[in-house]
C-alpha positions as CSV (number, residue, x, y, z in Angstrom):
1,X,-9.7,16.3,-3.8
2,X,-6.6,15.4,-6.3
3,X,-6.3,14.9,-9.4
4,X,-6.0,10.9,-10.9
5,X,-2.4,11.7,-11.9
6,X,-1.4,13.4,-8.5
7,X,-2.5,10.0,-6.9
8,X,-1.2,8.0,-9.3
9,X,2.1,9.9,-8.8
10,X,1.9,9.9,-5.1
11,X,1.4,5.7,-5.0
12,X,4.1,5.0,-7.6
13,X,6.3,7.2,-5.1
14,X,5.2,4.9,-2.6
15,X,5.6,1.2,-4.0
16,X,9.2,2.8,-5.9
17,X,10.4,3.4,-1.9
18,X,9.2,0.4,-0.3
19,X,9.1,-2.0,-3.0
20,X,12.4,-0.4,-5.1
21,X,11.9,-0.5,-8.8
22,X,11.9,-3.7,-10.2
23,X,9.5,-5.0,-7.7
24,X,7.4,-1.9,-8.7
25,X,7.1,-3.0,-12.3
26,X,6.3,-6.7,-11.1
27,X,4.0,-5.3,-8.2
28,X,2.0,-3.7,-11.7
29,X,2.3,-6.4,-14.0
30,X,1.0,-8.6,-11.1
31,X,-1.9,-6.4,-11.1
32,X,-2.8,-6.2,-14.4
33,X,-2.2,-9.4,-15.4
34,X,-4.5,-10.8,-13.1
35,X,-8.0,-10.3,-12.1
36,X,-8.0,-8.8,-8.8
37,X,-10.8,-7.7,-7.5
38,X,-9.8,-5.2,-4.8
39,X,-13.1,-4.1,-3.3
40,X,-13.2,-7.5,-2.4
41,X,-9.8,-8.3,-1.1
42,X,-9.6,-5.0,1.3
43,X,-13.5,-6.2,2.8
44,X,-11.8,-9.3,4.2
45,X,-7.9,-7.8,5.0
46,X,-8.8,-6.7,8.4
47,X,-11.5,-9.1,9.0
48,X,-11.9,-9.7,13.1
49,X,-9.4,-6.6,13.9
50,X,-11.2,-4.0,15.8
51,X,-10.5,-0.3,15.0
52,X,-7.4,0.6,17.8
53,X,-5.5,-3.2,16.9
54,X,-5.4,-1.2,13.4
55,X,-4.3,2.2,14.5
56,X,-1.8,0.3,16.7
57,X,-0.6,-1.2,13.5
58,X,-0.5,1.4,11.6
59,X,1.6,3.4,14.2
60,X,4.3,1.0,14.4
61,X,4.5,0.8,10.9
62,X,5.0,4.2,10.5
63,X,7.8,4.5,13.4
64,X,9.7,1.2,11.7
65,X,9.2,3.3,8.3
66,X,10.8,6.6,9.6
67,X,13.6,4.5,11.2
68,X,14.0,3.0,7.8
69,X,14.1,6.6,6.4
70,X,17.1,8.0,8.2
């Protein structure tokens, strides 16, 4: 398991590449700001997708992201 800071680290690295900065700081004052409940929001976020729809998803995304990368 890691460490709260080696996550922390790792999704800030995230958000910074595919957000860019400035919509990283909004993206976290967005968060804080508000009460978000996100338990709640990820129960409903795939609601009536089956498992494969989702892995489908998530492999195209990560193609488009590598294409994006070079």
């Amino acid at each position: 398991m890691r460490a709260d800071v080696e996550i922390k680290v790792s999704a800030l690295e995230i958000l910074n590449r595919h957000l860019g900065m400035v919509e990283t700081e909004r993206f976290i004052a967005l968060i804080q700001r508000e009460r978000f409940d996100y338990t709640a929001w990820r129960k409903d976020l795939f609601a009536g997708v089956g498992g494969k729809e989702i892995s489908k998803r998530a492999m195209e995304f990560l193609s488009e992201s590598e294409l994006r990368a070079k």
